[in-house]
N, C-alpha and C positions, 0 to 999 in steps of 0.2 A: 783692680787687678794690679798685682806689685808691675814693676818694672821690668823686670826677666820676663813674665809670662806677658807683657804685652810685648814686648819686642818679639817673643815667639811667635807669638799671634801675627802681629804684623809680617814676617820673613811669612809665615805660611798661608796666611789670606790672599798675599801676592801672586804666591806663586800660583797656590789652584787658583786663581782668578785670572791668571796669566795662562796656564794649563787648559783651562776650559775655553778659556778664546780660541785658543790655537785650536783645539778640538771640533771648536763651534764654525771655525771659519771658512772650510771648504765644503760648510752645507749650508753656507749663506750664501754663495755662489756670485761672488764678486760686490755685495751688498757693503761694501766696510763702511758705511755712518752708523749702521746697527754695532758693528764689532766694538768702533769709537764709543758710542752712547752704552754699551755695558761696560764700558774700562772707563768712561768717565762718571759712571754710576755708583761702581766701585770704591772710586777714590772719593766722592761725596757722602756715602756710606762711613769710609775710614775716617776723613774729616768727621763729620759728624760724631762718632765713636772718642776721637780723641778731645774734640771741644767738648764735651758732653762731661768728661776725667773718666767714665766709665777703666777706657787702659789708659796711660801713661807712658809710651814709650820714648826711649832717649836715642834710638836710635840715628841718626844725620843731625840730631839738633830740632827732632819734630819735639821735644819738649818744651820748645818755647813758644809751641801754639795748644795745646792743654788749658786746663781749667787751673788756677794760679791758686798756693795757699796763704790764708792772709792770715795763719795764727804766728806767723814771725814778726 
């Protein structure tokens, strides 16, 4: 995935993923390690997406944990 379309990807994965917490969280009724272990699911999911090079985004500087190209 070029760069533009994962930085979209990344702004938007966040957000429903942030969106569906908030959603999910006053019908866990005070449970937040569950709320914790899907937001850090999340972000181990993205990790893995972007170690993977599947996206690529440059977004804060998360391009200097990507898969690295060695034909230079």
């Amino acid at each position: 995935m070029n760069p533009t379309l994962s930085n979209i990807f990344i702004v938007a994965y966040a957000a429903l993923t942030l969106i569906g917490r908030i959603i999910l969280e006053p019908q866990l009724q005070g449970q937040y390690l569950i709320s914790i272990g899907m937001g850090a699911f999340a972000l181990l999911f993205l990790w893995a997406l972007i170690r993977s090079g599947f996206i690529r985004p440059t977004l804060m500087g998360l391009d200097r944990y990507g898969r690295k190209d060695t034909n230079s």
